[in-house]
Jmol script that loads the backbone (N, CA, C; Angstrom):
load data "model"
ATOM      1  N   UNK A   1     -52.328 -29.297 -58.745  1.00  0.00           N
ATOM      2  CA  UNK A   1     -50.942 -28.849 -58.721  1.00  0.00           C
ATOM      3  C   UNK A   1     -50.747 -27.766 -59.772  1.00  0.00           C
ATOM      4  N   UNK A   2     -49.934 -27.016 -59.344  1.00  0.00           N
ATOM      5  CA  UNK A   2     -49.283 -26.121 -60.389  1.00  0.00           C
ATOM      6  C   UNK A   2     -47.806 -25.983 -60.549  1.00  0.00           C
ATOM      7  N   UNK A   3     -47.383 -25.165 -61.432  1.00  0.00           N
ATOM      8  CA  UNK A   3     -46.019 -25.016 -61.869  1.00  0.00           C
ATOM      9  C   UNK A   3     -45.258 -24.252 -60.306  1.00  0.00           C
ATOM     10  N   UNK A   4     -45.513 -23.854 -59.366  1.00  0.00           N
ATOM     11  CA  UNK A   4     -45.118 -23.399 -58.382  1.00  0.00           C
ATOM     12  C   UNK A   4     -45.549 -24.378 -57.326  1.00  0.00           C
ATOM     13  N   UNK A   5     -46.286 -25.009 -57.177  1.00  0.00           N
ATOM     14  CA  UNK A   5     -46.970 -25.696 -56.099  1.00  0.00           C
ATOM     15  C   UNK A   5     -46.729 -27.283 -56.931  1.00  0.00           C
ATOM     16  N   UNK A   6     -45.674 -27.490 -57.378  1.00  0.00           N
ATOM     17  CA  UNK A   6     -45.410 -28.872 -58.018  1.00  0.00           C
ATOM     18  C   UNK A   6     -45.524 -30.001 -57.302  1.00  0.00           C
ATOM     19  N   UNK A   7     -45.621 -30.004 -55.802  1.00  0.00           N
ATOM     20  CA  UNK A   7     -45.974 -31.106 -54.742  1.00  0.00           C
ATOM     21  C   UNK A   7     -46.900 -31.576 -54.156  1.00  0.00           C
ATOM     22  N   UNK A   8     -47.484 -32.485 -53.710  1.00  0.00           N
ATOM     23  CA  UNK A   8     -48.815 -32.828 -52.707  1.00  0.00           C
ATOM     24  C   UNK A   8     -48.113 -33.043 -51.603  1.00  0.00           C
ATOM     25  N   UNK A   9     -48.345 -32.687 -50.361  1.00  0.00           N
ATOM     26  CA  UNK A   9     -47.868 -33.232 -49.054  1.00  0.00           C
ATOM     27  C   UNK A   9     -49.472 -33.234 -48.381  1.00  0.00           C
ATOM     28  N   UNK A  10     -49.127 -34.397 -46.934  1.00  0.00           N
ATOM     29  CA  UNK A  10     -49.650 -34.138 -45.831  1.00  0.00           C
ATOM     30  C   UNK A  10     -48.874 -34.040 -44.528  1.00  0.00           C
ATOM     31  N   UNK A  11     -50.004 -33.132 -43.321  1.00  0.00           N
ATOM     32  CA  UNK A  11     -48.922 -33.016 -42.492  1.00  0.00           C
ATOM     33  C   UNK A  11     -49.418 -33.913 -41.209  1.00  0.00           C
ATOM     34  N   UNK A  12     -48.680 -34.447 -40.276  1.00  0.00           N
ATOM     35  CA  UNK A  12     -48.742 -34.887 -39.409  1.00  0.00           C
ATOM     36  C   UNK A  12     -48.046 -34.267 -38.008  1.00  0.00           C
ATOM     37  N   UNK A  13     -49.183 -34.629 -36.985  1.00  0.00           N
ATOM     38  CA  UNK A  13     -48.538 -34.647 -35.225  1.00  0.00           C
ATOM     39  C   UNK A  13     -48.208 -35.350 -34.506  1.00  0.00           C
ATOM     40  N   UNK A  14     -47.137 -35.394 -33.329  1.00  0.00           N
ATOM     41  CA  UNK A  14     -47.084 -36.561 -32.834  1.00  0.00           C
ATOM     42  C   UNK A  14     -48.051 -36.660 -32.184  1.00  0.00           C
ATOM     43  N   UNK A  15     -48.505 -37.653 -31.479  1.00  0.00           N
ATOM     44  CA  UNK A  15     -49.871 -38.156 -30.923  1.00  0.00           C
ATOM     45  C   UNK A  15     -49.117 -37.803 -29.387  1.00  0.00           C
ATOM     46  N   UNK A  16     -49.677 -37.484 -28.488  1.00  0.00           N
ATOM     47  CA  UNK A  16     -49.531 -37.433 -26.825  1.00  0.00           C
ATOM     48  C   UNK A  16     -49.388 -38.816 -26.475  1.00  0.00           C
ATOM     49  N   UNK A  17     -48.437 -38.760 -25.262  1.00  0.00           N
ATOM     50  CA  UNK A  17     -47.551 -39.672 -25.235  1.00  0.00           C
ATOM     51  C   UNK A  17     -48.459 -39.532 -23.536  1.00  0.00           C
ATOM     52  N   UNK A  18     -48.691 -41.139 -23.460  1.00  0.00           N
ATOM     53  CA  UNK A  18     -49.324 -41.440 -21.970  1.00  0.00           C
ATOM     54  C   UNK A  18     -48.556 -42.579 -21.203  1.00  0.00           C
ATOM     55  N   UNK A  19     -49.010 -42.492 -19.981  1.00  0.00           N
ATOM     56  CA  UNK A  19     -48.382 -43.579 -19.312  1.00  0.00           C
ATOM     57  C   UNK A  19     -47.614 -43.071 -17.952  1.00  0.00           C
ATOM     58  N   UNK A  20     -47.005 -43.312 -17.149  1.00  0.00           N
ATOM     59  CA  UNK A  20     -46.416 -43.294 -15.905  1.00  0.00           C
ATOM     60  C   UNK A  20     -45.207 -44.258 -15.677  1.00  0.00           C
ATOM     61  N   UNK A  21     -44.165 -43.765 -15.171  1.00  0.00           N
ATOM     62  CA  UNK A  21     -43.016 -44.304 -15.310  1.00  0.00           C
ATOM     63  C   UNK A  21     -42.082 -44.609 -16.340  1.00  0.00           C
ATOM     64  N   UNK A  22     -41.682 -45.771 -16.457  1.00  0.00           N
ATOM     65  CA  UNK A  22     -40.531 -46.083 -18.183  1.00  0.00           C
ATOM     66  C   UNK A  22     -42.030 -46.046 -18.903  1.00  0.00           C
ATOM     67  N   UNK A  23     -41.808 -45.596 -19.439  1.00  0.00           N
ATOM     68  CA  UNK A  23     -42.424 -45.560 -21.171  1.00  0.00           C
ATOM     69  C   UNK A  23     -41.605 -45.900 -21.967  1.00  0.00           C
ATOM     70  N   UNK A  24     -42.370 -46.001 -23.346  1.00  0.00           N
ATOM     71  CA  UNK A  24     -41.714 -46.506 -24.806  1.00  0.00           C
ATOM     72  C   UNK A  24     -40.689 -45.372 -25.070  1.00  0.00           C
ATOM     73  N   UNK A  25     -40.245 -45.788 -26.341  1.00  0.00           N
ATOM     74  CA  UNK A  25     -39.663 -44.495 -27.052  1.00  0.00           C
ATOM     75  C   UNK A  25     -40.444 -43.760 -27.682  1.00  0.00           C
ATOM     76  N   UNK A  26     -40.193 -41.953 -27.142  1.00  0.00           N
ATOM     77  CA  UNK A  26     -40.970 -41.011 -27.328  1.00  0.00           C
ATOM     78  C   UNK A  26     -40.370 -40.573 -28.611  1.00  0.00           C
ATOM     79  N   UNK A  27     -39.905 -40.509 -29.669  1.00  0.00           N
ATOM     80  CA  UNK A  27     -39.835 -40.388 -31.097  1.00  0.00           C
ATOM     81  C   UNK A  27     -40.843 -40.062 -31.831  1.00  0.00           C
ATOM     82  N   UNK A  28     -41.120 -39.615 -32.652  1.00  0.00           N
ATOM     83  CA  UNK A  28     -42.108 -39.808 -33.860  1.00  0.00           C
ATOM     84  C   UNK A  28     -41.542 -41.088 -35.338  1.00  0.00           C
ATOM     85  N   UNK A  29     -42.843 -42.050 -34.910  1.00  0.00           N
ATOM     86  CA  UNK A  29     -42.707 -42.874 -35.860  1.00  0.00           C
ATOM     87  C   UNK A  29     -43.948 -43.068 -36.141  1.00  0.00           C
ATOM     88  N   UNK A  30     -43.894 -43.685 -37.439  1.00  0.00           N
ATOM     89  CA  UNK A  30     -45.443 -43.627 -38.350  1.00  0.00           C
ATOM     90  C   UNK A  30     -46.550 -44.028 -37.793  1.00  0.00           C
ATOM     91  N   UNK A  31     -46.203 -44.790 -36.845  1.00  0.00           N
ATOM     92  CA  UNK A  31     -47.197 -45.335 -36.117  1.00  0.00           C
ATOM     93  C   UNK A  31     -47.860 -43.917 -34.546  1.00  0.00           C
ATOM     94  N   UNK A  32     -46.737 -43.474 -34.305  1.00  0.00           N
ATOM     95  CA  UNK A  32     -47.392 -42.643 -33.380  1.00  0.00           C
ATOM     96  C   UNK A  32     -47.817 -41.002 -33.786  1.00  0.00           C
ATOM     97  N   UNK A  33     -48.002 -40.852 -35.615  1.00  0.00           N
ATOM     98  CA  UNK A  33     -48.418 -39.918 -35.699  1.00  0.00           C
ATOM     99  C   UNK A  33     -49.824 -39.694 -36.472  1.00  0.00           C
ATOM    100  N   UNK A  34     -50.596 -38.533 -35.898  1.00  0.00           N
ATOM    101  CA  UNK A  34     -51.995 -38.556 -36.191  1.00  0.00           C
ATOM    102  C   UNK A  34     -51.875 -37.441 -37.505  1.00  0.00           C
ATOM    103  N   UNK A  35     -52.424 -38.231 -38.227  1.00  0.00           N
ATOM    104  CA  UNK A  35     -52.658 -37.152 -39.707  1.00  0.00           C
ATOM    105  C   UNK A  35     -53.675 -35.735 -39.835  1.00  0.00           C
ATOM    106  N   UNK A  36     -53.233 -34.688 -40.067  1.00  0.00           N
ATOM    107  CA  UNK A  36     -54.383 -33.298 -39.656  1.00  0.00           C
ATOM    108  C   UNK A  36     -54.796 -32.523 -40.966  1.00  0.00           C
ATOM    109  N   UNK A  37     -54.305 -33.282 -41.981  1.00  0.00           N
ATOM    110  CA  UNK A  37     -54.071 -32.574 -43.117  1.00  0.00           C
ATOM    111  C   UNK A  37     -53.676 -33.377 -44.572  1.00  0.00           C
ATOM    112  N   UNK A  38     -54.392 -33.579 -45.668  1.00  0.00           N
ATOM    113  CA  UNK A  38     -53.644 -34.100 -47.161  1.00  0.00           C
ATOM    114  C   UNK A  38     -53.697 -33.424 -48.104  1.00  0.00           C
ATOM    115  N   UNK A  39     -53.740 -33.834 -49.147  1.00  0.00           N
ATOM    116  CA  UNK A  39     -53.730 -33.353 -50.421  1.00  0.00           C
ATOM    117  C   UNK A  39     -53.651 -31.814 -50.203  1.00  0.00           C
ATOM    118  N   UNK A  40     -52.611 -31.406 -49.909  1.00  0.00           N
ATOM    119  CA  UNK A  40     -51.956 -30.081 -49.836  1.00  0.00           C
ATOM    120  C   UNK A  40     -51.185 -29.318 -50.930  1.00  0.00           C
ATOM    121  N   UNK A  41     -51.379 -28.737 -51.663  1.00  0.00           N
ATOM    122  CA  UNK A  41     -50.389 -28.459 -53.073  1.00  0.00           C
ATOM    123  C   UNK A  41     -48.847 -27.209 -52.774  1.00  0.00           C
ATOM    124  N   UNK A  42     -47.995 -27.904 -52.370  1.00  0.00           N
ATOM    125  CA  UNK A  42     -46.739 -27.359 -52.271  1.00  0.00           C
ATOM    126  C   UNK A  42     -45.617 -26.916 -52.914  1.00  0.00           C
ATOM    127  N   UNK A  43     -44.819 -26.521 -52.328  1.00  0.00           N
ATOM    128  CA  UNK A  43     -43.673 -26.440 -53.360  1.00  0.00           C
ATOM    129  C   UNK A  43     -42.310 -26.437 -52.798  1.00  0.00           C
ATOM    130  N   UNK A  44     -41.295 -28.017 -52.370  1.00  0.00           N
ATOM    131  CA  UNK A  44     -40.512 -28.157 -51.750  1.00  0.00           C
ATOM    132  C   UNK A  44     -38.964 -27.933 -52.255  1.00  0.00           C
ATOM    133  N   UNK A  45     -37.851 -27.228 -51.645  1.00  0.00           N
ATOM    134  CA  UNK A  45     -36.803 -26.799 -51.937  1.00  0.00           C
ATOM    135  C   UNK A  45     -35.415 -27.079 -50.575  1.00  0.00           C
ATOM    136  N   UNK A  46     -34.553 -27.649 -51.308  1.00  0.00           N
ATOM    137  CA  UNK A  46     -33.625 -27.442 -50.971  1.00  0.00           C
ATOM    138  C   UNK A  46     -32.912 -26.229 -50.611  1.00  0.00           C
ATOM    139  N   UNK A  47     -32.356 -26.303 -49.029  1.00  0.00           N
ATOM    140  CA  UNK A  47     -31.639 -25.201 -48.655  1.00  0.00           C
ATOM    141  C   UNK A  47     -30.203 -25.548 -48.382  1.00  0.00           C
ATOM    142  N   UNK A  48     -30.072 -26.243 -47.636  1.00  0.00           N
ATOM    143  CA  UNK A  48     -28.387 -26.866 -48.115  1.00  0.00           C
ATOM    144  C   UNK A  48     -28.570 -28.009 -47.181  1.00  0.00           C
ATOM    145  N   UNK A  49     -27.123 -28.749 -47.414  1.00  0.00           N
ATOM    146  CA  UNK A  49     -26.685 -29.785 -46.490  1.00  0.00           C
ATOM    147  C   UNK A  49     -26.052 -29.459 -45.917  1.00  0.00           C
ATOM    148  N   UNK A  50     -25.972 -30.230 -44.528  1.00  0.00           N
ATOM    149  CA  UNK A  50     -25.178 -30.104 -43.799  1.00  0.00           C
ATOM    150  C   UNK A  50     -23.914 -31.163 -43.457  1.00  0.00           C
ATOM    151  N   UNK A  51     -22.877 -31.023 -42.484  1.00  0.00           N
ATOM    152  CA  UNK A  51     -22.092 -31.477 -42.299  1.00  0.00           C
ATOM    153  C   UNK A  51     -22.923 -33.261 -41.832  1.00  0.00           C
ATOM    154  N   UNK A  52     -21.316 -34.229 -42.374  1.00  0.00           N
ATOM    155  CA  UNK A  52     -21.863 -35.652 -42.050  1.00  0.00           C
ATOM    156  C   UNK A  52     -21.320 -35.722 -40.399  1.00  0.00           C
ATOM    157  N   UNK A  53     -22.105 -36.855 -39.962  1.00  0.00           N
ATOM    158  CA  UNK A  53     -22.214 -36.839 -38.135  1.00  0.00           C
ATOM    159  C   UNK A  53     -20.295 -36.723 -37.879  1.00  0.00           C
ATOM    160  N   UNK A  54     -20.277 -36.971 -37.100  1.00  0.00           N
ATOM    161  CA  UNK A  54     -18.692 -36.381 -36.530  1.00  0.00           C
ATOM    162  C   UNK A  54     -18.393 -37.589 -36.011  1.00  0.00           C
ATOM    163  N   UNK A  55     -19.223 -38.760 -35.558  1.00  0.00           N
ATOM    164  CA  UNK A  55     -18.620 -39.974 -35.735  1.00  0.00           C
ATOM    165  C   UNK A  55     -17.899 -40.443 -36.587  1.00  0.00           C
ATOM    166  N   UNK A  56     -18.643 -40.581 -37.782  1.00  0.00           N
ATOM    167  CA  UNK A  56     -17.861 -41.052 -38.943  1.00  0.00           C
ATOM    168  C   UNK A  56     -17.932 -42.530 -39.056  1.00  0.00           C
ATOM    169  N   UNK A  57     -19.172 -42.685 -38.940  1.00  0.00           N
ATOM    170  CA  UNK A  57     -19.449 -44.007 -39.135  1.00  0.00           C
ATOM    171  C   UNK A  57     -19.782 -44.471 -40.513  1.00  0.00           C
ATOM    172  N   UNK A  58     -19.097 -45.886 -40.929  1.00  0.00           N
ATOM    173  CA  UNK A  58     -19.697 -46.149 -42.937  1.00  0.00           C
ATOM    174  C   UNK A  58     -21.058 -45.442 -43.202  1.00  0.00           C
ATOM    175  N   UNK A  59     -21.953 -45.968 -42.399  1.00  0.00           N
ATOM    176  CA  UNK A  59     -23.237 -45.566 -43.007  1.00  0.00           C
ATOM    177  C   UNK A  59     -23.789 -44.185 -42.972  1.00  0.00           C
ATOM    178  N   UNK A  60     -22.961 -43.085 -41.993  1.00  0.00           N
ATOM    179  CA  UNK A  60     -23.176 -41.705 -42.312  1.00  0.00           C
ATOM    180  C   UNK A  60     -23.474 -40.754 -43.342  1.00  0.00           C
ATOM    181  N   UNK A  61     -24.326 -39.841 -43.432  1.00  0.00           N
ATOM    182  CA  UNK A  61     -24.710 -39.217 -44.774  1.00  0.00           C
ATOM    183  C   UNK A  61     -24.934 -37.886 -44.434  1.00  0.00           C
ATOM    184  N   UNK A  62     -24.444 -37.117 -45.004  1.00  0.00           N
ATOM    185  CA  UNK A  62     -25.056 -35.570 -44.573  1.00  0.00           C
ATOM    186  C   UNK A  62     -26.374 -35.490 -44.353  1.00  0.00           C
ATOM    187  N   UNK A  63     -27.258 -34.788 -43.245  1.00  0.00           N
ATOM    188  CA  UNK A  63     -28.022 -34.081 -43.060  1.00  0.00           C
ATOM    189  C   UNK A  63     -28.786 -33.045 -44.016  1.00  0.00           C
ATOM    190  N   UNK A  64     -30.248 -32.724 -44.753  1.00  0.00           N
ATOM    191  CA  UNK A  64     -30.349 -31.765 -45.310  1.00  0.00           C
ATOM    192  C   UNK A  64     -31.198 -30.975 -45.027  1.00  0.00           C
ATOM    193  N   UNK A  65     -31.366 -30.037 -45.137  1.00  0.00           N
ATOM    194  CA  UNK A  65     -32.364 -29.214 -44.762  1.00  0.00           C
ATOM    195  C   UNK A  65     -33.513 -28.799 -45.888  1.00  0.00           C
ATOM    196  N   UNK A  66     -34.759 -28.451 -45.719  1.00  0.00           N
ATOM    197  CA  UNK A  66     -35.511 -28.027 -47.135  1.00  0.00           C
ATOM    198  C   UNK A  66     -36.362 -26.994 -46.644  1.00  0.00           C
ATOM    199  N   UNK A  67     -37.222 -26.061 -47.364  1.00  0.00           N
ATOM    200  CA  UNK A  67     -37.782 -25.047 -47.218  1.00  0.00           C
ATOM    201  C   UNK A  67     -39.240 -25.176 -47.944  1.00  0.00           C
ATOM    202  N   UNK A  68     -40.611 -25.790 -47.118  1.00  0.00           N
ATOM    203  CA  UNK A  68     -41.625 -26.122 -47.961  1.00  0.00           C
ATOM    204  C   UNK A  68     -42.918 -25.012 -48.058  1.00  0.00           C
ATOM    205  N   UNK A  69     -43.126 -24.854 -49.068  1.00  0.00           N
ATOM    206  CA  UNK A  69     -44.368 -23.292 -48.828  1.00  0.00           C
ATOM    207  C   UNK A  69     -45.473 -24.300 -49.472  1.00  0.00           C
ATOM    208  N   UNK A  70     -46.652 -23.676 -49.239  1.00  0.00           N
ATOM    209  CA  UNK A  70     -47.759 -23.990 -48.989  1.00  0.00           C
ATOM    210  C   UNK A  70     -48.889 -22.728 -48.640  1.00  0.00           C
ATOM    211  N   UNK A  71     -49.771 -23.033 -49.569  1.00  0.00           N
ATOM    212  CA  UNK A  71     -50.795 -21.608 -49.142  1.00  0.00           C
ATOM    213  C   UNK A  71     -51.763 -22.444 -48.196  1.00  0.00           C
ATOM    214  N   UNK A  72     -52.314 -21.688 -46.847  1.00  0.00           N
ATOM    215  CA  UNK A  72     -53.052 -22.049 -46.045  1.00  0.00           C
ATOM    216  C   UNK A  72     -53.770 -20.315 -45.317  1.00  0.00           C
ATOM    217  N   UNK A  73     -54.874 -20.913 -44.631  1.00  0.00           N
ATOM    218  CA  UNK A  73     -54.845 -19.337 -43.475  1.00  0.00           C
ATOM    219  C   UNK A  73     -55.347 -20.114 -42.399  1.00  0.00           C
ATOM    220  N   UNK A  74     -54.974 -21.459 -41.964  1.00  0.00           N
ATOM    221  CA  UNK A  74     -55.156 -21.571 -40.926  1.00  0.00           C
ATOM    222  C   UNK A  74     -53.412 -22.015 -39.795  1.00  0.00           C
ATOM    223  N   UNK A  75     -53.803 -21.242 -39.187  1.00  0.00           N
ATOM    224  CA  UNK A  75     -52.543 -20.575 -38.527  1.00  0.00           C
ATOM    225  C   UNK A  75     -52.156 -21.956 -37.318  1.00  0.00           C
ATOM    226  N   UNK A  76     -53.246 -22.696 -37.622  1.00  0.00           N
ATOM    227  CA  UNK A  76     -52.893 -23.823 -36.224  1.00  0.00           C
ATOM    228  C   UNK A  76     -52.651 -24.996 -36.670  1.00  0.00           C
ATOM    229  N   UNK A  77     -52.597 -25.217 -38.250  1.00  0.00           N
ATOM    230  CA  UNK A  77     -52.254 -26.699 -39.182  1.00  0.00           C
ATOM    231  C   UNK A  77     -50.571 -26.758 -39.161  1.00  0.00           C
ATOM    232  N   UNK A  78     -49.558 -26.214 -38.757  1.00  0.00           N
ATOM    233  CA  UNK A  78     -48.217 -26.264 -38.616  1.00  0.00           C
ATOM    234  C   UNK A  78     -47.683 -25.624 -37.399  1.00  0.00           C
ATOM    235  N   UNK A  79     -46.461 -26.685 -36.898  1.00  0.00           N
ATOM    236  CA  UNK A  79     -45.798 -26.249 -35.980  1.00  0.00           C
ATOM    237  C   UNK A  79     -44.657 -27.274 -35.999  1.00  0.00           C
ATOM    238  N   UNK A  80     -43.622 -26.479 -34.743  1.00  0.00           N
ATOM    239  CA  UNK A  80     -42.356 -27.170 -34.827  1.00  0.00           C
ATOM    240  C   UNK A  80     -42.974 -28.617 -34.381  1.00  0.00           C
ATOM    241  N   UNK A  81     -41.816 -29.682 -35.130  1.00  0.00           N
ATOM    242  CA  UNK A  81     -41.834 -31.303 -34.638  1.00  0.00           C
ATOM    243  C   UNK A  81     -42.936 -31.776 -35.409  1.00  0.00           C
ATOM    244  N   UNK A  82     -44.021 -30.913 -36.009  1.00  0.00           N
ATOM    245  CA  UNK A  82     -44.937 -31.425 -37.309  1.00  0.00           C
ATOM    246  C   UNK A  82     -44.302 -32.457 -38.341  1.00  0.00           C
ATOM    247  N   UNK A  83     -44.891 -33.495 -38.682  1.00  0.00           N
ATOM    248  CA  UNK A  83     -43.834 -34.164 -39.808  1.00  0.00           C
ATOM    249  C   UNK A  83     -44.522 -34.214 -41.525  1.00  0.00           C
ATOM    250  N   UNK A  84     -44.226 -34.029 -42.297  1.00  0.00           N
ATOM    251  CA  UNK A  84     -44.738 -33.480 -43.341  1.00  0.00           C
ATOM    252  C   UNK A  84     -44.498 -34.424 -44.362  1.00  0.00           C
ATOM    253  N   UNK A  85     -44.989 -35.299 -45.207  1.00  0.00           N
ATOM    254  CA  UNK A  85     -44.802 -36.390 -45.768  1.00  0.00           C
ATOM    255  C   UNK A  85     -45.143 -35.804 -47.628  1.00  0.00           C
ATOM    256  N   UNK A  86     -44.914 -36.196 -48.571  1.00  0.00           N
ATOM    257  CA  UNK A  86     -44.658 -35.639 -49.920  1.00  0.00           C
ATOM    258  C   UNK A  86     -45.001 -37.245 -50.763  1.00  0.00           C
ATOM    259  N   UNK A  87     -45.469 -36.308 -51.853  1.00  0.00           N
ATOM    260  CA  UNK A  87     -45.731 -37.656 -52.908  1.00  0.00           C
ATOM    261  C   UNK A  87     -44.987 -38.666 -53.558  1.00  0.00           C
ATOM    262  N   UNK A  88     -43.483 -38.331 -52.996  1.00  0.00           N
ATOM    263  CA  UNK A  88     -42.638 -38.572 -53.560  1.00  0.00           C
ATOM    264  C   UNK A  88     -42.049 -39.740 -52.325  1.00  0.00           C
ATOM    265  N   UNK A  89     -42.819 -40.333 -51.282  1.00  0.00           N
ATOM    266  CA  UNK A  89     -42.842 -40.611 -50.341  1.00  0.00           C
ATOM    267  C   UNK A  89     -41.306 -40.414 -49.440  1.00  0.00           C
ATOM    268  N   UNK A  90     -41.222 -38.740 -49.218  1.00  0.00           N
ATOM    269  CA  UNK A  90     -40.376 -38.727 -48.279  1.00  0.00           C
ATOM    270  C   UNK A  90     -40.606 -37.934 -47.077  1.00  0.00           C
ATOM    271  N   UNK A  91     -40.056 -37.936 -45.968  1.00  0.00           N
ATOM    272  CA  UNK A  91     -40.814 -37.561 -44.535  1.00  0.00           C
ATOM    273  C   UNK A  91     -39.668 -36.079 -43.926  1.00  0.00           C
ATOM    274  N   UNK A  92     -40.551 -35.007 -44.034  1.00  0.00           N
ATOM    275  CA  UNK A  92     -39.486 -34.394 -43.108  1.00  0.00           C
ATOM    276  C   UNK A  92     -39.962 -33.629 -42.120  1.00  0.00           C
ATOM    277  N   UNK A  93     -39.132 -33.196 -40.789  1.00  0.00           N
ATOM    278  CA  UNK A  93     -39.579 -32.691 -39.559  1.00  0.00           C
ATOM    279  C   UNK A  93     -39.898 -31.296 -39.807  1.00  0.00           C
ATOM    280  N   UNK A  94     -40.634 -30.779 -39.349  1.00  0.00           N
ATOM    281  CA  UNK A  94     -40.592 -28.969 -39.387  1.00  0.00           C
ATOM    282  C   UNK A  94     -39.566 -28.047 -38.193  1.00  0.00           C
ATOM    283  N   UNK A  95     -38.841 -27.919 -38.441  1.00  0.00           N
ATOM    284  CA  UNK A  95     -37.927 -27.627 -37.473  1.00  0.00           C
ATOM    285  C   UNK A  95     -38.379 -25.884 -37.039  1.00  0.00           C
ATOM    286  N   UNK A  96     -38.677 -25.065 -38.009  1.00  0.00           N
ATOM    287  CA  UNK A  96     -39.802 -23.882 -37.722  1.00  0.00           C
ATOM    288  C   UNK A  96     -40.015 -23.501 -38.787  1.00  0.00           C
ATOM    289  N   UNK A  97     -41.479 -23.037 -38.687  1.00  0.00           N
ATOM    290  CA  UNK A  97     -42.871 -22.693 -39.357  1.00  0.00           C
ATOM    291  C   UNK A  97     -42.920 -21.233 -38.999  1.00  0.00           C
ATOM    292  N   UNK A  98     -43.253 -20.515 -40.017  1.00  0.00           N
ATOM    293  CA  UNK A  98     -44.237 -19.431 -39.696  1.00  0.00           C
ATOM    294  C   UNK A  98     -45.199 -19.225 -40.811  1.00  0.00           C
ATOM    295  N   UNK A  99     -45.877 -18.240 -40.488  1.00  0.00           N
ATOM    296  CA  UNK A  99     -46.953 -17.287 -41.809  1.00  0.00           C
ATOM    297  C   UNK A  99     -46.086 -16.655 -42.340  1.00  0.00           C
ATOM    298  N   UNK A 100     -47.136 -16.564 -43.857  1.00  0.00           N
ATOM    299  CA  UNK A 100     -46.515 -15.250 -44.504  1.00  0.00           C
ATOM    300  C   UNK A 100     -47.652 -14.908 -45.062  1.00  0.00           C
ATOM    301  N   UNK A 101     -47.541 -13.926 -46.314  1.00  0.00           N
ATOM    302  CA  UNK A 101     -48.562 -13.434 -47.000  1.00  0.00           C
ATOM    303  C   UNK A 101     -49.378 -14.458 -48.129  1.00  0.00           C
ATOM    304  N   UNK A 102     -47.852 -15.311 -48.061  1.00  0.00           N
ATOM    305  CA  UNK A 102     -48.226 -16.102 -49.088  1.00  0.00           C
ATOM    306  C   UNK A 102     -49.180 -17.701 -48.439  1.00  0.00           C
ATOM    307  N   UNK A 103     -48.613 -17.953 -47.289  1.00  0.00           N
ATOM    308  CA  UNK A 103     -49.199 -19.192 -46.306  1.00  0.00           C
ATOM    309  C   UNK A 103     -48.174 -19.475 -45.937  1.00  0.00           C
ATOM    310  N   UNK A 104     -47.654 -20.392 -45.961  1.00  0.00           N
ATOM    311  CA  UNK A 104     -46.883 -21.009 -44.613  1.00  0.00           C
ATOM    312  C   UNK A 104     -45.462 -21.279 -45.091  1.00  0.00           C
ATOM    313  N   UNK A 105     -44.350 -20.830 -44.437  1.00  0.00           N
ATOM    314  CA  UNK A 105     -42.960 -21.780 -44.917  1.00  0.00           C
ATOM    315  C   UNK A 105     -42.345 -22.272 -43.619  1.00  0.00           C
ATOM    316  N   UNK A 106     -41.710 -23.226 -43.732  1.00  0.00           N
ATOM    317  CA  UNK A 106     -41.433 -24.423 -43.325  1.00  0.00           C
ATOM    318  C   UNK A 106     -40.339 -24.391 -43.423  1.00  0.00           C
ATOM    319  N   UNK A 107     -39.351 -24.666 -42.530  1.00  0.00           N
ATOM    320  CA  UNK A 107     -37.770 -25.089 -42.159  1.00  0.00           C
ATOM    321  C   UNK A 107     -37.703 -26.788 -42.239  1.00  0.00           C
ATOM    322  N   UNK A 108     -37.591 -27.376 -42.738  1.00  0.00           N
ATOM    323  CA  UNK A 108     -37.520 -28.903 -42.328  1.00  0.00           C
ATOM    324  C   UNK A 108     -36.187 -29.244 -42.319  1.00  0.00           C
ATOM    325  N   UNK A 109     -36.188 -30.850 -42.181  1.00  0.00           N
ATOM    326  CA  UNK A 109     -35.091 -31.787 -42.260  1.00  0.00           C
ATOM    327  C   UNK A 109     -35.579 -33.219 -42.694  1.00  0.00           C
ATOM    328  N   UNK A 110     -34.738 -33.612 -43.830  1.00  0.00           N
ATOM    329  CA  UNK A 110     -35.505 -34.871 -43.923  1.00  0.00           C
ATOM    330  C   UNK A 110     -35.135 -36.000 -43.225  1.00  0.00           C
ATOM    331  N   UNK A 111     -36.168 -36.493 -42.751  1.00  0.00           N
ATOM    332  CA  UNK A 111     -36.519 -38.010 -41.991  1.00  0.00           C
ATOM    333  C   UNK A 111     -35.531 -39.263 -43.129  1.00  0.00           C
ATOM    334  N   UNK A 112     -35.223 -40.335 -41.998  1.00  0.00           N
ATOM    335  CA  UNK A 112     -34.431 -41.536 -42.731  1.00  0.00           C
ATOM    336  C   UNK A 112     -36.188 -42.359 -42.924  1.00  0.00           C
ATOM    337  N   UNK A 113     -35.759 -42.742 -44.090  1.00  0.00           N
ATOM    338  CA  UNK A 113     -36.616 -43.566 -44.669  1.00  0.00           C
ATOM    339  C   UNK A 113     -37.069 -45.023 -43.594  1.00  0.00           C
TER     340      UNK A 113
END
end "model"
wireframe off; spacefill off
backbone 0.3
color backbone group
């Protein structure tokens, strides 16, 4: 780790979903995702929150979004619906990925515990 790369993450895929007819629930949960990647040295940031659900139910909480960079050059270790897990054990979706010069940044959202 470094002073810029203050994080470890790994990233995960959902696993292909088989079967014919009703199937399970197609979600990503810990169990249906295959790990492609660890000890990654990152550096995760807050981009804002968002509005709480419009239900308005007690247990509602704003939504947040984060922005995770990461040096890589392989161009096929991230993509949208990737789930990206941190040392800090928290889980968030990649909502979109691209390259840069620097490696990779990351749009996420964090996952409920």
């Amino acid at each position: 780790m470094s002073a810029i790369y203050d994080r470890v993450i790994a990233i995960s895929r959902p696993a292909n979903q088989t079967g014919v007819g009703a199937i399970g629930y197609g979600g990503a949960t810990q169990g249906t995702l295959q790990q492609i990647a660890s000890g990654i040295a990152a550096s995760i940031q807050l981009v804002k929150s968002k509005a709480v659900n419009p239900a308005g139910l007690p247990g509602d909480v704003p939504t947040t979004e984060w922005r995770i960079f990461f040096r890589s050059t392989d161009l096929s270790l991230l993509s949208e619906r990737y789930v990206i897990s941190d040392d800090l054990g928290r889980r968030f979706e990649v909502l979109g990925a691209y390259p840069n010069v620097f490696g990779f940044s990351a749009l996420c959202k964090l996952l409920e515990l």
